[in-house]
LOVEXMAR-8289 format. One line per field, with one value per residue (C-alpha): x negated, y negated, z negated; residue in three letters. Coordinates in steps of 0.25 Angstrom, whole numbers, padded with zeros to 4 digits. Layout:
# LOVEXMAR-8289
px <- c(X,...)
py <- c(Y,...)
pz <- c(Z,...)
rest <- c(ALA,...)
# end
This chain:
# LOVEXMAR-8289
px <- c(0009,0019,0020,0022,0012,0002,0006,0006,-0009,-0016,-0008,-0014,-0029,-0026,-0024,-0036,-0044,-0040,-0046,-0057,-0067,-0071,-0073,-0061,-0071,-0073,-0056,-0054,-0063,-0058,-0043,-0048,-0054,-0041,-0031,-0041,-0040,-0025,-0022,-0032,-0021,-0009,-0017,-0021,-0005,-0001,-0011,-0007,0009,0004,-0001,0011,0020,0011,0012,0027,0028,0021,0036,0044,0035,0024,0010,0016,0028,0037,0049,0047,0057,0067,0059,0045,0052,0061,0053,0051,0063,0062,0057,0044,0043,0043,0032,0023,0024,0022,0010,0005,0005,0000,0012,0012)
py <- c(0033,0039,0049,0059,0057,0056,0068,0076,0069,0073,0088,0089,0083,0092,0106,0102,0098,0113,0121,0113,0121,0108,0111,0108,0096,0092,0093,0086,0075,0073,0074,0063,0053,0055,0051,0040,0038,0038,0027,0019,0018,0016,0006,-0001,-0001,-0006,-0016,-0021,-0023,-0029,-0040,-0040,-0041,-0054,-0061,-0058,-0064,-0076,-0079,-0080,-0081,-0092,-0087,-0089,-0077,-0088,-0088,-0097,-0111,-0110,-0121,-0112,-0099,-0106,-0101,-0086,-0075,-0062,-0064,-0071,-0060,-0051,-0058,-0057,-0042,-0040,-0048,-0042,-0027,-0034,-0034,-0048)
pz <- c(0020,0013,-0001,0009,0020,0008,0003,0016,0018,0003,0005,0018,0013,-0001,0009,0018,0006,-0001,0013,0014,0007,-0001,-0017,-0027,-0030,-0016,-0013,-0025,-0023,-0009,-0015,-0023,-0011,-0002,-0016,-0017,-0002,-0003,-0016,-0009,0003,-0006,-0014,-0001,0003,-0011,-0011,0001,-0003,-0018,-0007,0001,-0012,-0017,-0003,-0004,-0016,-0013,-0004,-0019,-0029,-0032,-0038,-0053,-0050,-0049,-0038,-0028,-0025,-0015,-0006,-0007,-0004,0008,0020,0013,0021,0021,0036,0029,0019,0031,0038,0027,0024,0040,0038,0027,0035,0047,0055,0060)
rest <- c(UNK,UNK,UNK,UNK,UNK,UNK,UNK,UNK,UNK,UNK,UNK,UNK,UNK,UNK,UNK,UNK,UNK,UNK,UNK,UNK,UNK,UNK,UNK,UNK,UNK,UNK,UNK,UNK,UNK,UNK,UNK,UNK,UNK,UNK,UNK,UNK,UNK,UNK,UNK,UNK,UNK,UNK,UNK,UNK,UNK,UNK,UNK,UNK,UNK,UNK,UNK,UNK,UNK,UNK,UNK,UNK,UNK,UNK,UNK,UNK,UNK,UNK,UNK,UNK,UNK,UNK,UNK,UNK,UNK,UNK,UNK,UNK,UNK,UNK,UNK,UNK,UNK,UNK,UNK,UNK,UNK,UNK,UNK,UNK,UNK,UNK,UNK,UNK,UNK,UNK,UNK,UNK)
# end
């Protein structure tokens, strides 16, 4: 999901919200659930490339942040690189 599809959602949640009938409490408190709802899916989604990122990682850095040798990075290609984020979203 996109900025704008997310803004599209909570404008069309906020106007449904606003006809509902519901108290300012109620409409705020459900407000409050779906922007809850919504961080929880971006944090998911972020959580998720922070994983991606370290196994990528893995192909040029050694677990002390060091680059690396030529010989321990031979069989690492853009194509392997590739591999592993199709992996990682289920793609393969």
């Amino acid at each position: 999901m996109n900025i704008e599809e997310l803004e599209k959602k909570i404008s069309f949640q906020i106007s449904f919200l606003e006809f509902s009938g519901k108290t300012h409490d109620e409409v705020q408190e459900d407000l409050k659930s779906i922007a809850i709802e919504y961080a929880n899916q971006f944090k998911s989604k972020a959580d998720s490339y922070d994983i991606l990122g370290a196994v990528i990682s893995k192909q040029y850095i050694n677990e002390n942040g060091d680059e690396l040798s030529e010989e321990d990075s031979e069989n690492v290609d853009l194509g392997t690189i590739g591999e592993i984020a199709a992996s990682h979203f289920g793609w393969l």
